[in-house]
MARZA-349222 format. One line per field, with one value per residue (C-alpha): residue number from 0; residue in three letters; x negated, y, z. Coordinates in steps of 0.02 Angstrom, whole numbers, always signed. Layout:
% residues N
num = (NUM|...)
residu = (Ala|...)
c1 = (X|...)
c2 = (Y|...)
c3 = (Z|...)
END
This chain:
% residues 368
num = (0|1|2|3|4|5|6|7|8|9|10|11|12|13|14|15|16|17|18|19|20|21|22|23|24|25|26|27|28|29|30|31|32|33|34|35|36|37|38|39|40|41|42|43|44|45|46|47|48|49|50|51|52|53|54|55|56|57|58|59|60|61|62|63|64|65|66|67|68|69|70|71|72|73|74|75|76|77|78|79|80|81|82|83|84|85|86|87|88|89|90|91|92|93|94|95|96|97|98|99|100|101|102|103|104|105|106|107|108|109|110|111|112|113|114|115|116|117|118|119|120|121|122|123|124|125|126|127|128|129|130|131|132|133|134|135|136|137|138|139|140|141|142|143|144|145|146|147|148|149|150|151|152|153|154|155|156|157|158|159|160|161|162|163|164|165|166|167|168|169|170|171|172|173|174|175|176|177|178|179|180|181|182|183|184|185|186|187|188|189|190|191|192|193|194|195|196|197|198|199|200|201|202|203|204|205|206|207|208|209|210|211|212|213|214|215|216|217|218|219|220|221|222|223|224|225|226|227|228|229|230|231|232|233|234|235|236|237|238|239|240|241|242|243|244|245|246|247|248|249|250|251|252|253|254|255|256|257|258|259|260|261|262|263|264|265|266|267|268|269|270|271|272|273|274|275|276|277|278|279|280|281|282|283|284|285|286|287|288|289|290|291|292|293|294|295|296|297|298|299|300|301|302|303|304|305|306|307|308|309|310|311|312|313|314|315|316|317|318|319|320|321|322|323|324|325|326|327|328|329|330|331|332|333|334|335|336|337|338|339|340|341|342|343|344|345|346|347|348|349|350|351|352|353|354|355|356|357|358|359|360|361|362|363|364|365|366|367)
residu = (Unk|Unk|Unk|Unk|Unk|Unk|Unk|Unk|Unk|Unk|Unk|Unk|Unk|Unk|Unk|Unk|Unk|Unk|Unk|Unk|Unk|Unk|Unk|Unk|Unk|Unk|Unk|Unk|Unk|Unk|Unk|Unk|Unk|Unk|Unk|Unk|Unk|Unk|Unk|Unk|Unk|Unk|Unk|Unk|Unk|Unk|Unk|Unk|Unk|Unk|Unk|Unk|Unk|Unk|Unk|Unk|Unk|Unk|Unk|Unk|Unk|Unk|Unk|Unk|Unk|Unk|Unk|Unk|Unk|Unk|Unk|Unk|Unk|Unk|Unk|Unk|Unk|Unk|Unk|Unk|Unk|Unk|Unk|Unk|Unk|Unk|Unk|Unk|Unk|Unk|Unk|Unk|Unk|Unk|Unk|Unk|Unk|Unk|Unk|Unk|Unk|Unk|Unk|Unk|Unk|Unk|Unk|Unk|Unk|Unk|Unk|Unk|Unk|Unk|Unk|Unk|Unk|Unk|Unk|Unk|Unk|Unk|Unk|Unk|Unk|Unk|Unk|Unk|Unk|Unk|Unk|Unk|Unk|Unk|Unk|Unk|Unk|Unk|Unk|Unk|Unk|Unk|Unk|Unk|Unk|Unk|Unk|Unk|Unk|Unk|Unk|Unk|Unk|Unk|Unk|Unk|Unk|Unk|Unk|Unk|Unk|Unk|Unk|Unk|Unk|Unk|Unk|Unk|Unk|Unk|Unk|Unk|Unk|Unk|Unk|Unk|Unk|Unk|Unk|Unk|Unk|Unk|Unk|Unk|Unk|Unk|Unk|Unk|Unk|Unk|Unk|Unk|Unk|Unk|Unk|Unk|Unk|Unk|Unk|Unk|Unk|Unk|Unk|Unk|Unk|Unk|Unk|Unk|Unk|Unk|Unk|Unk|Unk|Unk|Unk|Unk|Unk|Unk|Unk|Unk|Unk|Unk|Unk|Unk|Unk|Unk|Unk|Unk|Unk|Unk|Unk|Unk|Unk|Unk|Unk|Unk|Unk|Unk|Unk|Unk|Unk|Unk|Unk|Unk|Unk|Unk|Unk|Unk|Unk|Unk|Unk|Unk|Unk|Unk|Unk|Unk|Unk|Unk|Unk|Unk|Unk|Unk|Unk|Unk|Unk|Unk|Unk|Unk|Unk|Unk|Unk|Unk|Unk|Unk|Unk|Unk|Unk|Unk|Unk|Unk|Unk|Unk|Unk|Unk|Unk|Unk|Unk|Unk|Unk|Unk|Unk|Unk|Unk|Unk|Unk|Unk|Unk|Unk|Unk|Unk|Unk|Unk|Unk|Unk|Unk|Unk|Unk|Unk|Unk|Unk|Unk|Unk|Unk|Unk|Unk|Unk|Unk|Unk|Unk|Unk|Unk|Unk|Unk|Unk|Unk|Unk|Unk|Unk|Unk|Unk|Unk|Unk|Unk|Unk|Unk|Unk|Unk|Unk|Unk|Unk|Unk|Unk|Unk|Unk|Unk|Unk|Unk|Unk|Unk|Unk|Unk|Unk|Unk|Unk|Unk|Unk|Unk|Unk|Unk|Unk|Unk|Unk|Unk|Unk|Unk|Unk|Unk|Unk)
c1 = (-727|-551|-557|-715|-627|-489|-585|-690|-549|-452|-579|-561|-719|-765|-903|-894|-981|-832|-914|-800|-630|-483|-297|-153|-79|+102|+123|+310|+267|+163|+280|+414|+285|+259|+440|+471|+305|+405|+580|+491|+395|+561|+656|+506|+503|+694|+673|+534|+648|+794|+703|+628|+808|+891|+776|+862|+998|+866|+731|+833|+913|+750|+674|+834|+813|+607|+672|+827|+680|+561|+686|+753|+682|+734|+920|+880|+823|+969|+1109|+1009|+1010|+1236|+1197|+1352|+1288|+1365|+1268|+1120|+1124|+1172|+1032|+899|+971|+972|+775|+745|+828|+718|+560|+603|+663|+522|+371|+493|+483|+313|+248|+391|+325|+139|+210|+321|+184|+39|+151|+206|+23|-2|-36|-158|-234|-242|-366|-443|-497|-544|-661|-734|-787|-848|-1024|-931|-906|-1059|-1078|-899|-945|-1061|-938|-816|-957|-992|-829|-812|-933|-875|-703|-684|-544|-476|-438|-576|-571|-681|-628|-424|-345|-164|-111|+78|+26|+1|+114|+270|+250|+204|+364|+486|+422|+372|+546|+713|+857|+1006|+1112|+959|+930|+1116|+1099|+952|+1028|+1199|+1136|+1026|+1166|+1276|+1137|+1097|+1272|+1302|+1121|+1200|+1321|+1181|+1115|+1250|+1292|+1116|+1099|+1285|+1254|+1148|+1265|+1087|+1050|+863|+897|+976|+840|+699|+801|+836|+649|+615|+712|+636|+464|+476|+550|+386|+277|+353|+379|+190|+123|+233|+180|-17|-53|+68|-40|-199|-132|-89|-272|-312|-180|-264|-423|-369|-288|-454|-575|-458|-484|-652|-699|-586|-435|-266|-111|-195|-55|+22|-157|-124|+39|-18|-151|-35|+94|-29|-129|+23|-47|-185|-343|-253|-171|-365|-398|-248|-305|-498|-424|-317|-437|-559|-452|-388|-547|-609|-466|-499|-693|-812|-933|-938|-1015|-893|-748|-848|-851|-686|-663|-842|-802|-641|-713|-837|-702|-594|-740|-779|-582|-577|-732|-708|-576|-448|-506|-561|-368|-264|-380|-305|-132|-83|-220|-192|-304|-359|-340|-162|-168|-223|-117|+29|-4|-28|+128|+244|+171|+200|+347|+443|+328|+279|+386|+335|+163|+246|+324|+214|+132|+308|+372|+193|+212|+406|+330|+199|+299|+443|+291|+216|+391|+445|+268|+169|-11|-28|-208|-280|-463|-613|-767|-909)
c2 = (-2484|-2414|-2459|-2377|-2217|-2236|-2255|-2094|-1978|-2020|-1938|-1721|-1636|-1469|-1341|-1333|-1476|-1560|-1678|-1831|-1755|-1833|-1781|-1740|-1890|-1817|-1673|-1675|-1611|-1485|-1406|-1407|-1312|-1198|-1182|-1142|-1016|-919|-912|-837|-715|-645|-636|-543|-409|-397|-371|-224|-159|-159|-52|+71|+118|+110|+219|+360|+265|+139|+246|+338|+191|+92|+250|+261|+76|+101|+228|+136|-26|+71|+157|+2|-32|+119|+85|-69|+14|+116|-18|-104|+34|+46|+219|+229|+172|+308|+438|+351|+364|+536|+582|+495|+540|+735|+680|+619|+786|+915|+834|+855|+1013|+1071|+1018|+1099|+1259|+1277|+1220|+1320|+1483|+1462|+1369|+1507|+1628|+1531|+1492|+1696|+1697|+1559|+1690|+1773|+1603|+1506|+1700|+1674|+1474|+1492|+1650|+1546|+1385|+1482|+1385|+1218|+1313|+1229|+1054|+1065|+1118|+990|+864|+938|+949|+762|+739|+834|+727|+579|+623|+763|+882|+1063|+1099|+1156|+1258|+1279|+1267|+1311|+1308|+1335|+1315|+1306|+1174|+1058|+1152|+1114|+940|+918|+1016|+928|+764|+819|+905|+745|+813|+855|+711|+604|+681|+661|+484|+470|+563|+484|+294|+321|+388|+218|+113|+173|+166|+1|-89|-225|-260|-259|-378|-484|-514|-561|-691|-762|-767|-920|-1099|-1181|-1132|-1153|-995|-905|-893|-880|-744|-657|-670|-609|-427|-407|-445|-323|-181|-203|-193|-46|+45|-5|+50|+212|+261|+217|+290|+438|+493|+480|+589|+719|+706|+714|+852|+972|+949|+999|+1164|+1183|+1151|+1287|+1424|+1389|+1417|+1549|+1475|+1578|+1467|+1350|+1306|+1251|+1141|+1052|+996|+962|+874|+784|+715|+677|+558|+441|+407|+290|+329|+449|+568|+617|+654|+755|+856|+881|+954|+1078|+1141|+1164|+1251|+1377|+1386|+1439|+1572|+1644|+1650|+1735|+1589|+1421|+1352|+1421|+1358|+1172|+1188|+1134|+987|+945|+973|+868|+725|+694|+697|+577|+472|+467|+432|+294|+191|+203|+296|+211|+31|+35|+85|-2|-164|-221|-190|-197|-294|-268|-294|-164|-228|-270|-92|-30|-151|-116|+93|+83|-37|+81|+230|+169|+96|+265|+417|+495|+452|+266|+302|+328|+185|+93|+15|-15|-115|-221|-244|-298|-414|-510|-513|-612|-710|-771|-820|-912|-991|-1013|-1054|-1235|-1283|-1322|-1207|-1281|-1269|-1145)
c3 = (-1845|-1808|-1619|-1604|-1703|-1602|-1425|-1456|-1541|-1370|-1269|-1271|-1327|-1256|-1233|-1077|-955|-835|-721|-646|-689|-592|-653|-554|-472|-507|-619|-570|-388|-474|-567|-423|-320|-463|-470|-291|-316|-453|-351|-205|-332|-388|-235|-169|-337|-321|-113|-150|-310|-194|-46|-173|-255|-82|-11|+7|+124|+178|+247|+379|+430|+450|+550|+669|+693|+731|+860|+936|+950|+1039|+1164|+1199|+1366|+1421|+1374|+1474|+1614|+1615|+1602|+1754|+1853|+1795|+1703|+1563|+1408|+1334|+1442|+1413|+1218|+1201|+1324|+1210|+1071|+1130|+1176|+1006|+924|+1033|+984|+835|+837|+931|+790|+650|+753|+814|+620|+515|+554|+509|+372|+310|+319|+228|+91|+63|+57|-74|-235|-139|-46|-225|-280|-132|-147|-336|-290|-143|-239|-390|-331|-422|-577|-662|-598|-654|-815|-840|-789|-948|-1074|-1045|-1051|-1209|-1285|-1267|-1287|-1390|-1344|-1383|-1226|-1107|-928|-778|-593|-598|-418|-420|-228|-281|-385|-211|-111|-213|-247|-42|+12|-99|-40|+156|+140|+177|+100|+204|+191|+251|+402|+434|+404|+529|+677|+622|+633|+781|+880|+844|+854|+1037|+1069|+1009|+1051|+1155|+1026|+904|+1001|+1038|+842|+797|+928|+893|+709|+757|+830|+900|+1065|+1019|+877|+978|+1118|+995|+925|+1090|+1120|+957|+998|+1168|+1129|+977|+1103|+1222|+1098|+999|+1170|+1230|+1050|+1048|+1227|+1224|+1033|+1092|+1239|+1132|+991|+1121|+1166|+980|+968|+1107|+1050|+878|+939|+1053|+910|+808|+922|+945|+773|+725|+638|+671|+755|+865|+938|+773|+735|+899|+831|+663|+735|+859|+722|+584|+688|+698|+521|+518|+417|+293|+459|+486|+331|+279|+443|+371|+231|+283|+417|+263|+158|+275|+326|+153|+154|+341|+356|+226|+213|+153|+314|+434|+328|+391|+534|+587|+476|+559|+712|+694|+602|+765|+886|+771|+748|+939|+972|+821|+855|+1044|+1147|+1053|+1023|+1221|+1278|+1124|+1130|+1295|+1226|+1053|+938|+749|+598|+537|+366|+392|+471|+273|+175|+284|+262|+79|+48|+135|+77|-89|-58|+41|+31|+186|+310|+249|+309|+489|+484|+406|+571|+682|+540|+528|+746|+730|+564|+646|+822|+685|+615|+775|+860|+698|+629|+817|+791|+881|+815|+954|+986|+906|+1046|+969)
END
């Protein structure tokens, strides 16, 4: 009577119907795997906690590294052909500064002007899309009732209310762009040094070829992604400027740049550039159809250039995933604003070059 007790108490009952379970065969290799799980968790939360509160010291450093990557093969190019490595840096790095210089002044005065304007613009937008007041309303008496609230309003559009927060986050403080211009001046200088310490940090021979390999393949890549994406935005730039005088829109000139430097952003550059051709729109022309016709006009052309100028020229070249594309643009985004979303898909090209060199795929191909 008490073996049978004992025999069926031993047994677990549950709800739930387990068919043929089989335990682990050692729970001690479990829990060093979970172990090893959890140490790579942290380092990981510390790694992205130490990025975000270095940022403002990280993030021009990283971008002046990007640059100094991509330029790379020509600073090769240059020491083949016995050019001073000196001249050579100053040269790019002059080349770097008037590009830059050039966007701030052909987007700083429409800039300057629109945002005298923005009293009068944010009048302007709330009068236009007084057609919104009452599915709006709707929207806040549903609201209302199921979460009752003293506080009630229509359509409010404040334009200062997006313009501020976009400046002071658009805007890099001064000592930042210091410490970009700074470190990409010493980084050109010194690139073969650069070079020379991370391959000697390494005594095998085999790390220190996989590491040279590593550097050069991440330079042709950068350099083929920078040059091939950089002719198609100037496409995507011209038409903008075109598709801006064609409807009416003041500063074409300034839309073609706009157009030109947001387009480095994937997915969100195209959107941010929809937008503001609708809301100046909505400001310049009297009716609601005219203010669409830019962004309409602009989301064909980007949808012509996404689905097939730009898969037909990159495709050949540089092959990403376009959800590594996303992840990549929303971690970095996240992670440093902006200028993150720039960045965003260099650092994923110099990632998976890293990846591939360290962790080669050797399965062999199954046959279809």
């Amino acid at each position: 009577m008490n073996q049978k007790s004992n025999s069926g108490g031993s047994r677990r009952k549950t709800p739930l119907t387990i068919r043929d379970p089989e335990p682990v065969a050692e729970v001690a290799q479990v829990w060093l795997t979970a172990s090893q799980i959890a140490t790579v968790g942290i380092f990981i939360i510390a790694l992205i906690a130490a990025l975000s509160l270095a940022r403002p010291v990280l993030l021009p450093v990283a971008s002046a590294f990007v640059i100094t990557m991509m330029l790379g093969p020509l600073s090769a190019r240059a020491d083949r052909a016995r050019i001073p490595t000196v001249l050579t840096a100053v040269v790019l790095w002059l080349l770097v500064i008037a590009v830059v210089y050039g966007v701030i002044v052909l987007l700083a005065a429409p800039v300057v002007d629109w945002l005298g304007k923005a009293p009068d613009i944010g009048r302007t937008i709330q009068d236009k899309l007084r057609l919104l007041d009452r599915p709006l309303a709707a929207l806040q008496d549903m609201r209302n009732a199921l979460l009752p609230s003293d506080t009630k309003g229509g359509l409010g559009f404040d334009i200062m209310m997006v313009v501020s927060p976009a400046v002071t986050i658009v805007t890099p403080a001064i000592g930042q762009i210091f410490i970009f211009f700074g470190s990409l001046l010493f980084m050109l200088l010194g690139r073969s040094h650069i070079r020379r310490v991370l391959v000697v940090f390494f005594d095998d021979r085999a790390a220190r070829l996989r590491t040279l390999k590593i550097m050069n393949d991440i330079e042709h890549n950068l350099t083929s992604y920078l040059s091939t994406v950089g002719m198609i935005n100037i496409v995507v730039g011209i038409a903008a400027g075109m598709i801006a005088w064609i409807v009416g829109l003041p500063d074409p000139v300034a839309w073609a740049v706009l157009g030109f430097v947001l387009n480095f952003i994937p997915y969100i550059g195209a959107f941010i550039m929809q937008a503001a051709l609708f809301l100046v729109g909505i400001v310049t022309f009297p009716t609601l159809f005219q203010a669409m016709l830019g962004p309409l006009l602009y989301l064909t052309f980007t949808s012509l250039e996404g689905h097939f100028i730009t898969p037909g020229i990159i495709g050949r070249r540089l092959t990403l995933n376009p959800l590594s594309v996303f992840l990549a643009l929303v971690f970095w985004s996240w992670l440093w604003g902006p200028v993150g979303a720039f960045l965003s898909v260099p650092l994923l090209i110099m990632g998976l070059v890293a990846i591939s060199h360290l962790f080669p795929n050797e399965d062999p191909t199954l046959p279809v």
